[in-house]
N, CA, C and O atoms as a MOPAC input file, in Angstrom:
PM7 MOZYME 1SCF
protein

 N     76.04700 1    91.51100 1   -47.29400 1
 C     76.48100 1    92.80100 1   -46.81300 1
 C     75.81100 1    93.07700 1   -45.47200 1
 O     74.62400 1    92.77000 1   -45.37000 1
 N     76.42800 1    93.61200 1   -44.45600 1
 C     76.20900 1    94.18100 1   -43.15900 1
 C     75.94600 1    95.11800 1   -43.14000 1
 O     76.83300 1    95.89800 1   -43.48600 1
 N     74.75500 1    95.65300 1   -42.78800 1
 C     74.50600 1    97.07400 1   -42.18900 1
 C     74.99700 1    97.54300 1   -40.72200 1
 O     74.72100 1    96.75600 1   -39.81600 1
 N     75.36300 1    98.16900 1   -40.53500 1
 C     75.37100 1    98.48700 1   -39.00800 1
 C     74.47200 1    99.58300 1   -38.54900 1
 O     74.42700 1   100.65100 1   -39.15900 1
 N     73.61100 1    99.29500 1   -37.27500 1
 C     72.67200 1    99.98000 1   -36.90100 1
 C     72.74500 1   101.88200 1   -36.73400 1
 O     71.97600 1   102.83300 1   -36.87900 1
 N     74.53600 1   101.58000 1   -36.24800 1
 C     74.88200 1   102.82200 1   -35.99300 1
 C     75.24100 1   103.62500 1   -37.35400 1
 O     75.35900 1   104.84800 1   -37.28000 1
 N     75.44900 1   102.84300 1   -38.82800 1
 C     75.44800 1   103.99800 1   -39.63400 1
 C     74.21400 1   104.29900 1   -39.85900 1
 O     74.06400 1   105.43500 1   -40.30700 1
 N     73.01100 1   103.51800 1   -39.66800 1
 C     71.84900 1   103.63300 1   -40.49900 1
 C     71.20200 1   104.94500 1   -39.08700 1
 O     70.47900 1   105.89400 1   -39.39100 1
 N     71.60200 1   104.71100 1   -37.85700 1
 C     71.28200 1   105.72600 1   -37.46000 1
 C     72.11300 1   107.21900 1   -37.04200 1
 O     72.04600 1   107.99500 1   -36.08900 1
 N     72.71700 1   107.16500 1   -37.99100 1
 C     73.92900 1   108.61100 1   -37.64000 1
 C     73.31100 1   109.18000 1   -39.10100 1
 O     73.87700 1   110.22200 1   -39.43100 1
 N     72.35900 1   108.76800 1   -39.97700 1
 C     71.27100 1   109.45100 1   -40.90100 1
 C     70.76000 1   109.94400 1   -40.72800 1
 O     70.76800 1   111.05700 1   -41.25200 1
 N     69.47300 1   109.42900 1   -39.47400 1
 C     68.54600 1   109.59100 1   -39.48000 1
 C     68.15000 1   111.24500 1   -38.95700 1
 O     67.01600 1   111.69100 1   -39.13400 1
 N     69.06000 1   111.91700 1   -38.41400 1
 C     68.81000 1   113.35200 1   -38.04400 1
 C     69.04800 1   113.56300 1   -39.05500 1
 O     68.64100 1   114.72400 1   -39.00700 1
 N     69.54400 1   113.41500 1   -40.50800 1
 C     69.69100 1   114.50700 1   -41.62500 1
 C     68.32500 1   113.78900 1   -42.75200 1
 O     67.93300 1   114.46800 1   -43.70100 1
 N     67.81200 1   112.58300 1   -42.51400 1
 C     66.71700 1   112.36100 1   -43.15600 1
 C     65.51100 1   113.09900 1   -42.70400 1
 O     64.89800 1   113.74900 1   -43.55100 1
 N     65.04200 1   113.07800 1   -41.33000 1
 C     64.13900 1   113.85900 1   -40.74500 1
 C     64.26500 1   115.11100 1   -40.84200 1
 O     63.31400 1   115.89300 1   -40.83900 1
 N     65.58400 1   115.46200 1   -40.94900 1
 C     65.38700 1   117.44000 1   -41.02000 1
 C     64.88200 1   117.46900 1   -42.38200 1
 O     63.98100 1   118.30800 1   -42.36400 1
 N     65.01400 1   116.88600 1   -43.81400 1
 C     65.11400 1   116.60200 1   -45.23600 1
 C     63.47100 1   116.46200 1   -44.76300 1
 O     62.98900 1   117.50300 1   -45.21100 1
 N     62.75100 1   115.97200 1   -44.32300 1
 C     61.54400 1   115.45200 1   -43.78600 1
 C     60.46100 1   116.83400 1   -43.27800 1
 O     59.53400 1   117.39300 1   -43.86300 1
 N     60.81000 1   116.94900 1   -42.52700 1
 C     60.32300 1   118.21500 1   -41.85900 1
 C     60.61000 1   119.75700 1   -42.36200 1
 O     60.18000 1   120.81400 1   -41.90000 1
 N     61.70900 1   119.44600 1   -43.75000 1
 C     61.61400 1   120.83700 1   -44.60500 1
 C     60.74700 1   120.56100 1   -45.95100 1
 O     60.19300 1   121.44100 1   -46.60900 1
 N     60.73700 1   119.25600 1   -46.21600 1
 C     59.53100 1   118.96500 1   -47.53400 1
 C     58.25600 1   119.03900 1   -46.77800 1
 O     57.28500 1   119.15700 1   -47.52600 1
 N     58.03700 1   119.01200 1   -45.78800 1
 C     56.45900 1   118.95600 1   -45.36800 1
 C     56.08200 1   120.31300 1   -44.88300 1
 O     54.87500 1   120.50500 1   -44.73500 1
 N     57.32700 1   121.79800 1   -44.46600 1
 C     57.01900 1   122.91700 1   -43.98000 1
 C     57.12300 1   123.00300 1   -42.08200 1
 O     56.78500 1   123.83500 1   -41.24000 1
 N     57.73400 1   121.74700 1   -42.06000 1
 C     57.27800 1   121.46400 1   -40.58700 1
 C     58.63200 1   122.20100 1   -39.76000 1
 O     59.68600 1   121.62300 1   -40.02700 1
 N     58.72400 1   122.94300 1   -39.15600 1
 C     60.12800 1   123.63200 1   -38.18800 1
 C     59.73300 1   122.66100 1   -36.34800 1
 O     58.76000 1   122.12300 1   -35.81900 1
 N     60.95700 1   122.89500 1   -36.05800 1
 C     61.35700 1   122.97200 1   -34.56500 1
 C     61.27700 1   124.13600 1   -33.90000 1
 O     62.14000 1   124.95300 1   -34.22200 1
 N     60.45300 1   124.49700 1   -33.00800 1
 C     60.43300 1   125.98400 1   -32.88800 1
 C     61.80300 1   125.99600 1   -31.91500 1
 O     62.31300 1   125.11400 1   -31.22300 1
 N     62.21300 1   127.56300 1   -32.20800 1
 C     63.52000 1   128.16000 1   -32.03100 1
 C     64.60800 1   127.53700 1   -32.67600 1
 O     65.69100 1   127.90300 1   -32.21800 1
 N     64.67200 1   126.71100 1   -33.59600 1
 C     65.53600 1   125.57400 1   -34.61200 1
 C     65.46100 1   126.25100 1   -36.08000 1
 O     64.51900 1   126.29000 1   -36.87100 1
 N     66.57800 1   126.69200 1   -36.16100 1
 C     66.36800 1   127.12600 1   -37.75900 1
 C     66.53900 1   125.86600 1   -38.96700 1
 O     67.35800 1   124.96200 1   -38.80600 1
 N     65.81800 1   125.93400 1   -39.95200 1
 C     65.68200 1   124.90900 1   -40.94700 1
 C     67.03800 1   124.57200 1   -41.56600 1
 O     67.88100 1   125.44900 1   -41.75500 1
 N     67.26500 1   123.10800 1   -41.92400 1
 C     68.63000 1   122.90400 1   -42.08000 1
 C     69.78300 1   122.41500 1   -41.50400 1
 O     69.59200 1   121.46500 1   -40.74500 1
 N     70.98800 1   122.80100 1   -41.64500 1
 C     72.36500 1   122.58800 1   -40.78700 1
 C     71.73500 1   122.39100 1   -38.90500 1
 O     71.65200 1   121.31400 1   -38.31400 1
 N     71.42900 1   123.57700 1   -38.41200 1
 C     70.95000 1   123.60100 1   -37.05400 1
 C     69.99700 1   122.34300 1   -36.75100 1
 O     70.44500 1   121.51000 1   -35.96200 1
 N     68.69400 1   122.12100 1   -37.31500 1
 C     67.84300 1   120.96800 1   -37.19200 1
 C     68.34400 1   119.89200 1   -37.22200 1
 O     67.66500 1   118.96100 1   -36.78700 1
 N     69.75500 1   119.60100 1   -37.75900 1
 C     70.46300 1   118.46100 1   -38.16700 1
 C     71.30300 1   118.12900 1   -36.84100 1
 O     71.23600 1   116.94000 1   -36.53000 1
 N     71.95900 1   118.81100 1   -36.12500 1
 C     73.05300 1   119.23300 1   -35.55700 1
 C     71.84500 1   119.28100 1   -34.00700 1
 O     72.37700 1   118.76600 1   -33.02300 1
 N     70.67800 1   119.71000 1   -33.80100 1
 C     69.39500 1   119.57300 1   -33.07000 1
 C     68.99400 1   118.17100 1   -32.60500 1
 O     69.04800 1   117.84300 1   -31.41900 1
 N     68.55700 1   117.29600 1   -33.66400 1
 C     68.21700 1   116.21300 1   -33.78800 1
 C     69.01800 1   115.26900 1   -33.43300 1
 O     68.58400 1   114.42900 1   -32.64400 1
 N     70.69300 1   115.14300 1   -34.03200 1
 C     71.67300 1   114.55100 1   -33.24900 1
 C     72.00800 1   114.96000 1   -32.06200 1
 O     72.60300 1   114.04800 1   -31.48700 1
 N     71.91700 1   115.86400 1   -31.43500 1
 C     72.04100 1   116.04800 1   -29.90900 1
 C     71.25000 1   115.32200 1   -29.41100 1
 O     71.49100 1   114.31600 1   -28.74400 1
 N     69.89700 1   115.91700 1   -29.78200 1
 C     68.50900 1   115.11000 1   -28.83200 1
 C     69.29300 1   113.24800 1   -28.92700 1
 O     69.23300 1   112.58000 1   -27.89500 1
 N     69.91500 1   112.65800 1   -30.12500 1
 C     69.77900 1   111.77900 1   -30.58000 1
 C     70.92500 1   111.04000 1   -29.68100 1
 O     71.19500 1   109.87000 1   -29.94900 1
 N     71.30600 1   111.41700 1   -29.08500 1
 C     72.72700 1   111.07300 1   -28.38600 1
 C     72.57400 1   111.06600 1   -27.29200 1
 O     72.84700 1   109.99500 1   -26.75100 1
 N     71.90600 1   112.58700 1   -26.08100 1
 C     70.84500 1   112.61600 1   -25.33800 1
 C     70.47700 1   111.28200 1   -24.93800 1
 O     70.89800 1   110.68700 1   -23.94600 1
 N     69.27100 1   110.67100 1   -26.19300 1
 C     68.13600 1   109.91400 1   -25.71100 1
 C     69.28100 1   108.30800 1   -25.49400 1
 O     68.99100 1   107.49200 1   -24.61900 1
 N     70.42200 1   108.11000 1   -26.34400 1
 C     71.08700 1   107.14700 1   -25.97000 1
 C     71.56100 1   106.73500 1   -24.91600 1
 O     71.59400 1   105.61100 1   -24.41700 1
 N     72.17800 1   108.35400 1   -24.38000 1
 C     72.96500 1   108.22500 1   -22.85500 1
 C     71.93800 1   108.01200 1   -22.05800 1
 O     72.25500 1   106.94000 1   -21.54300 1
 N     70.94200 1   108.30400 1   -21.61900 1
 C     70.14300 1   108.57100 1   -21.06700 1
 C     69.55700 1   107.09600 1   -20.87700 1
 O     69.48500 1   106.61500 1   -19.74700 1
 N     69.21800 1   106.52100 1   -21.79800 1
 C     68.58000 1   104.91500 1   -22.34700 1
 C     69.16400 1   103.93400 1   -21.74600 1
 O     68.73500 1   102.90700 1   -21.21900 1
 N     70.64000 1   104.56000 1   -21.95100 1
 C     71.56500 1   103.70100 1   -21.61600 1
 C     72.09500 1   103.08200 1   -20.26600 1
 O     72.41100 1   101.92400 1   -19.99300 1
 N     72.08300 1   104.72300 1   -19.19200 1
 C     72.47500 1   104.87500 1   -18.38900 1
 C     70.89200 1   103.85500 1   -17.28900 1
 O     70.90000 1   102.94200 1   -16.46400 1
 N     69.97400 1   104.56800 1   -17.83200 1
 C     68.70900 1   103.65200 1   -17.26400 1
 C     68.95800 1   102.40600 1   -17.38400 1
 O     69.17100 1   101.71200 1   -16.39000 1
 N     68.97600 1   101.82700 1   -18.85500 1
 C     69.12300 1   100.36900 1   -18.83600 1
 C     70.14900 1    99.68700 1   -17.79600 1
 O     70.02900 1    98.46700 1   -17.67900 1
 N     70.91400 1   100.17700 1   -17.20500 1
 C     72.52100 1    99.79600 1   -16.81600 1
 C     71.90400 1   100.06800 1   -14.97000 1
 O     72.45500 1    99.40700 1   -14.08900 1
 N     71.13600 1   100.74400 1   -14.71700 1
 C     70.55900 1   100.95900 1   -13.35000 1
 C     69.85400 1    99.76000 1   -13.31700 1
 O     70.14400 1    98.84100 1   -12.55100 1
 N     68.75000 1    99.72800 1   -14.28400 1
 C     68.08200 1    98.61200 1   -14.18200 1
 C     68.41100 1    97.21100 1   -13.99100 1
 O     67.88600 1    96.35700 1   -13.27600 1
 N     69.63000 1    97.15300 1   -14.97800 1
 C     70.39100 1    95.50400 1   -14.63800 1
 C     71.21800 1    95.48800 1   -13.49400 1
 O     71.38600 1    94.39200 1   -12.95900 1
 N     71.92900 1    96.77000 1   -12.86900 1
 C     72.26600 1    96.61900 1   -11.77800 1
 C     71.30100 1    96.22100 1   -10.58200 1
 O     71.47800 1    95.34900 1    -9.73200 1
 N     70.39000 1    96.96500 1   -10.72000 1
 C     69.38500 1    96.76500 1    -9.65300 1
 C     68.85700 1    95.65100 1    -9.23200 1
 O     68.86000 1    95.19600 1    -8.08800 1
 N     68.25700 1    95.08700 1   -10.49800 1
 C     67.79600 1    93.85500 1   -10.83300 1
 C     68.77200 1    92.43000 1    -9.91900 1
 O     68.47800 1    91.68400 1    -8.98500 1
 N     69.85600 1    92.58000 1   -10.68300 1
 C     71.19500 1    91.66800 1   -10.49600 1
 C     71.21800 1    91.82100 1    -8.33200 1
 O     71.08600 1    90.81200 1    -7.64000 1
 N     71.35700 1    92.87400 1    -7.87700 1
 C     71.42100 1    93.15400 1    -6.83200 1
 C     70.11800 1    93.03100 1    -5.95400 1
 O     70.11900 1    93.05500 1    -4.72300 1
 N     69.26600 1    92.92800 1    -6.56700 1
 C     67.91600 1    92.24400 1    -6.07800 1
 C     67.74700 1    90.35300 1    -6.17300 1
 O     67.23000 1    89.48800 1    -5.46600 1
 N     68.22900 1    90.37500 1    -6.99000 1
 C     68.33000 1    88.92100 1    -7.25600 1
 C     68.96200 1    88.04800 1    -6.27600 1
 O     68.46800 1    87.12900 1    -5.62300 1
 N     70.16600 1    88.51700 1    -6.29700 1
 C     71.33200 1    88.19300 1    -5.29500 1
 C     70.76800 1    88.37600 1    -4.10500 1
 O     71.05100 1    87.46100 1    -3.33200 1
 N     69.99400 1    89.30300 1    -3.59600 1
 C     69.52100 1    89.56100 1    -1.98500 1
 C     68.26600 1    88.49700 1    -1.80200 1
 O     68.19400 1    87.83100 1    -0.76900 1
 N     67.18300 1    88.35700 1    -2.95800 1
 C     66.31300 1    87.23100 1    -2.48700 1
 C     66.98600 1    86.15700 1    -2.61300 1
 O     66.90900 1    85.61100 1    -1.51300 1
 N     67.83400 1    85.28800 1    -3.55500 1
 C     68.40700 1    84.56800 1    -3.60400 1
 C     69.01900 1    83.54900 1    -2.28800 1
 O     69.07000 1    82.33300 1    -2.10700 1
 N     69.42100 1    84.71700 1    -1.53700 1
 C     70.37500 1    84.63000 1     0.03300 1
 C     68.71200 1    84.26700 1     0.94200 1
 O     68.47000 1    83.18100 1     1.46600 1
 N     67.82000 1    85.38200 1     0.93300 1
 C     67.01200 1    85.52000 1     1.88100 1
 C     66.28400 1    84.20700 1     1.85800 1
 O     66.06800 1    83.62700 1     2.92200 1
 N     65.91000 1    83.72200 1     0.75700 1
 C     64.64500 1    83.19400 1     0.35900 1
 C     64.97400 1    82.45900 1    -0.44500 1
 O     65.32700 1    83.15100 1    -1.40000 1
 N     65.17200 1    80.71300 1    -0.84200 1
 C     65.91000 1    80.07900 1    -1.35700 1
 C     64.72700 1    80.19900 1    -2.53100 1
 O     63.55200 1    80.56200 1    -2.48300 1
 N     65.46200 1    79.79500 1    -3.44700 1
 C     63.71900 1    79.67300 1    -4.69200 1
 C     63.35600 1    80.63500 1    -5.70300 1
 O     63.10800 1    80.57800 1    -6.90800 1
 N     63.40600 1    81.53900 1    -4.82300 1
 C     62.81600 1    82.78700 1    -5.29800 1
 C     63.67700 1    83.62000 1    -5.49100 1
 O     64.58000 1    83.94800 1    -4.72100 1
 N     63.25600 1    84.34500 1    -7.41700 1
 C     64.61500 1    85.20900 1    -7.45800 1
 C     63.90900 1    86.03300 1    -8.63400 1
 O     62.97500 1    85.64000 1    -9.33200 1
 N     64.40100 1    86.95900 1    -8.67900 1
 C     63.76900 1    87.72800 1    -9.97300 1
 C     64.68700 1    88.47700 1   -10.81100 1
 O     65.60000 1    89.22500 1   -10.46200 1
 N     64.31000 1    88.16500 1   -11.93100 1
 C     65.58800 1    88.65800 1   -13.15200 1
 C     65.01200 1    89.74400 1   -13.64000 1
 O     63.86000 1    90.15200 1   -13.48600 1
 N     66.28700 1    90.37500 1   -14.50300 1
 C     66.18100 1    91.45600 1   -15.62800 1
 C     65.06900 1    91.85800 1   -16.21300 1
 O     64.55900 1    92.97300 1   -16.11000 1
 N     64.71000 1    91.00600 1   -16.79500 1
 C     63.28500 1    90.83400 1   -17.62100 1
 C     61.81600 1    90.87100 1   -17.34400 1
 O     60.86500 1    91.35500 1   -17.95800 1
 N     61.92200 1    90.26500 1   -16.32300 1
 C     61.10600 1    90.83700 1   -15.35500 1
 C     61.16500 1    91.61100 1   -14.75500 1
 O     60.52400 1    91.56500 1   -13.70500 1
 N     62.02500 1    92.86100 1   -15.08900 1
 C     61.86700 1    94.33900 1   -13.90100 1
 C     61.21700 1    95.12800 1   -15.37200 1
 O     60.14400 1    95.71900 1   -15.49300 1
 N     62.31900 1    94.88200 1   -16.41900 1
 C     61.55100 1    95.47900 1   -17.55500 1
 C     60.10700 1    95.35600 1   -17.76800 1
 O     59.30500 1    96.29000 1   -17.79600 1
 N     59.85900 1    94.12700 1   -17.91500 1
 C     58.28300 1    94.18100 1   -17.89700 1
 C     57.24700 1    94.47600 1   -16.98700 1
 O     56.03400 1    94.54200 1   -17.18400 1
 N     58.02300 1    94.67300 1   -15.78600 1
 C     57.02800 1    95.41500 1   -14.32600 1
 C     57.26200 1    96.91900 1   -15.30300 1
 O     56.43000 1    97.47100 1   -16.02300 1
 N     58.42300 1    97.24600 1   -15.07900 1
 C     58.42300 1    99.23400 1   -15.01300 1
 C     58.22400 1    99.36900 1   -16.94400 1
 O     58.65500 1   100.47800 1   -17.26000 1
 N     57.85500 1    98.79600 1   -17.87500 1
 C     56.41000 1    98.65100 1   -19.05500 1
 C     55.47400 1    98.72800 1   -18.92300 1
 O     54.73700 1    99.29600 1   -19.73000 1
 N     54.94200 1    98.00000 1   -17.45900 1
 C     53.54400 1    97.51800 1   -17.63600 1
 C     53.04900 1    98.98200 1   -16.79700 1
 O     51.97600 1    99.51000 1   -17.09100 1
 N     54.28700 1    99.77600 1   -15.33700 1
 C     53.86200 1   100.41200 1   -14.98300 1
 C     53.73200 1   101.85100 1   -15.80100 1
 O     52.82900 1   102.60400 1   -15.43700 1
 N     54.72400 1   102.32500 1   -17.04900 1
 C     54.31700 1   102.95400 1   -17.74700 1
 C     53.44900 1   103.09300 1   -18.56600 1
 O     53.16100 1   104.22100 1   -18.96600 1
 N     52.92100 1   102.16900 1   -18.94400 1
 C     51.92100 1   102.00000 1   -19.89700 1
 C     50.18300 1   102.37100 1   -19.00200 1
 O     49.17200 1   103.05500 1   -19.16700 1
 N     50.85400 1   101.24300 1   -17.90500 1
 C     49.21700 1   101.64700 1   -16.87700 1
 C     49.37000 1   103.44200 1   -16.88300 1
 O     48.45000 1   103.97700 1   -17.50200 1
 N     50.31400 1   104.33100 1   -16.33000 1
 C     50.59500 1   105.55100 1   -16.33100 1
 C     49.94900 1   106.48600 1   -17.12200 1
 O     49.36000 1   107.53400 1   -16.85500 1
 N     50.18000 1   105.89200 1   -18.15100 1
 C     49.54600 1   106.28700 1   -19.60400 1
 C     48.22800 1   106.32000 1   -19.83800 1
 O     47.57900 1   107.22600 1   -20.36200 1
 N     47.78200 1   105.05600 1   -19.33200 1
 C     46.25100 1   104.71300 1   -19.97900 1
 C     45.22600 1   105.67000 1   -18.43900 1
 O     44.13900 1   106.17300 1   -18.72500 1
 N     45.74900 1   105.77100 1   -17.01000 1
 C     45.18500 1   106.56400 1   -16.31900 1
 C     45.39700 1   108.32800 1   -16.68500 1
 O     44.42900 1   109.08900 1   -16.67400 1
 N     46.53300 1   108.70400 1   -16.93600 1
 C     46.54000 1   110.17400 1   -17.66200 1
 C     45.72200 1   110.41500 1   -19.05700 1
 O     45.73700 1   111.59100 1   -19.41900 1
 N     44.97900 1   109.47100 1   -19.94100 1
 C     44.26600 1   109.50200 1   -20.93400 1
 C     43.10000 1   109.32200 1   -20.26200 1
 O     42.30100 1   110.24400 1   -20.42700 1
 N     42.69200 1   108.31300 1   -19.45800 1
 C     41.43100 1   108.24400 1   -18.76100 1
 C     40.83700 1   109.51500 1   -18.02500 1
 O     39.63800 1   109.79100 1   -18.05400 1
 N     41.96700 1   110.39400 1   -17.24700 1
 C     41.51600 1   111.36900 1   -16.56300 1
 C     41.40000 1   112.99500 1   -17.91100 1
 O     41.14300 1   114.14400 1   -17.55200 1
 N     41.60800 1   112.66700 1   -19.01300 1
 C     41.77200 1   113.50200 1   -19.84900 1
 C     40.33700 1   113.42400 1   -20.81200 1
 O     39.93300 1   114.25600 1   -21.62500 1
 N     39.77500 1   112.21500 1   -20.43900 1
 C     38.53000 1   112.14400 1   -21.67100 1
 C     37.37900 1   113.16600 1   -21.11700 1
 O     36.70900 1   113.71600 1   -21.99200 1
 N     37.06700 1   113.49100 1   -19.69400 1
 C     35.93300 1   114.36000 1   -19.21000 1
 C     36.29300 1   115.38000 1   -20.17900 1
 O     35.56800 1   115.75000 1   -21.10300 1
 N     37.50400 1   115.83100 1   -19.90200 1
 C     37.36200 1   117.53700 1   -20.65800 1
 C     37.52000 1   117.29300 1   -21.95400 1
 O     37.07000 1   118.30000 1   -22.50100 1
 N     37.88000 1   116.57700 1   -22.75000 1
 C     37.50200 1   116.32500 1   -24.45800 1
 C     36.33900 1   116.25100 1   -24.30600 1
 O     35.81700 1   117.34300 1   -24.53400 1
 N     35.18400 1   115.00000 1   -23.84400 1
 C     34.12000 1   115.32100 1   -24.11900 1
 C     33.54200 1   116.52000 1   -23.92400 1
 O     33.07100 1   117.16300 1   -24.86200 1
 N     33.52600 1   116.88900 1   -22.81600 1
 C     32.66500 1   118.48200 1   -22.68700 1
 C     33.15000 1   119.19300 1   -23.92000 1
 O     32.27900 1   119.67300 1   -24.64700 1
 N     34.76300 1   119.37000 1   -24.36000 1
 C     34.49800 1   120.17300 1   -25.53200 1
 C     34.41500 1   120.14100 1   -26.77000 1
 O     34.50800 1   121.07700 1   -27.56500 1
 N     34.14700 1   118.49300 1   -27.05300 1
 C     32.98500 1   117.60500 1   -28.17100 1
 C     32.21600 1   118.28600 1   -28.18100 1
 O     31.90100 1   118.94500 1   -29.17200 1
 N     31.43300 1   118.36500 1   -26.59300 1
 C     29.67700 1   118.65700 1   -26.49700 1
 C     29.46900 1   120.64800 1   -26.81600 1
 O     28.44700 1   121.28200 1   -27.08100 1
 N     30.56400 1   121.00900 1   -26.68000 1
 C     30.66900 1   122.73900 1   -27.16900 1
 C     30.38900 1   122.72600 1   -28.07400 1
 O     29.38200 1   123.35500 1   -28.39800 1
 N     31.01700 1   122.10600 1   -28.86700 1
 C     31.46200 1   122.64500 1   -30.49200 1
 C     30.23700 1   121.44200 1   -31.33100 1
 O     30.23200 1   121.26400 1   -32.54900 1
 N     29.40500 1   120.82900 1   -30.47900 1
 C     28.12800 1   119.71500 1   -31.25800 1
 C     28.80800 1   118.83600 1   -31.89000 1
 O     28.45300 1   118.49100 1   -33.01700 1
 N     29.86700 1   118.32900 1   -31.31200 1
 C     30.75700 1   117.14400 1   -32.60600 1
 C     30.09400 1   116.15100 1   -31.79300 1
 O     30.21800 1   114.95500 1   -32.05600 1

């Protein structure tokens, strides 16, 4: 038997709302229920187009970069996969400097409260 990704995820906004009403947990301005459901699949559709539309810049870009060193510069060429893993590595670095610049003021208010 086949699952398909897309039924298992056209659930998942009515498992998580089911989720977030057994635990007490709301969406603020989201009423519990029908709305949270109907919430969650927006966001959920949202984050597809959105994913999507990026991914599709990216292989264009990529493809059109390729093609230009290709011409310029015999040899040398850079693919798909390698843009993904540059603009990963640069989010992730992103990440780990916005946590780095965030530990001064946790500690100081470690050192408030004597933790």
């Amino acid at each position: 038997m086949v699952l398909h990704v897309d039924c298992v995820q056209d659930n998942m906004p009515k498992e998580i709302a089911d989720y977030l009403n057994k635990m007490g947990a709301r969406i603020p301005n989201i009423k519990p229920g029908k709305a949270t459901i109907e919430y969650l699949s927006k966001v959920q559709a949202s984050t597809r187009f959105w994913g999507g539309l990026l991914l599709s810049v990216l292989a264009t870009a990529s493809s059109v970069l390729d093609h230009y060193l290709r011409r310029v510069n015999a040899g040398f060429a850079i693919g798909f996969t390698s843009v993904l893993i540059i603009v990963g590595s640069i989010i992730e670095l992103r990440r780990s400097y916005q946590a780095y610049n965030v530990m001064p003021s946790l500690s100081n208010a470690l050192r408030r409260y004597g933790v």
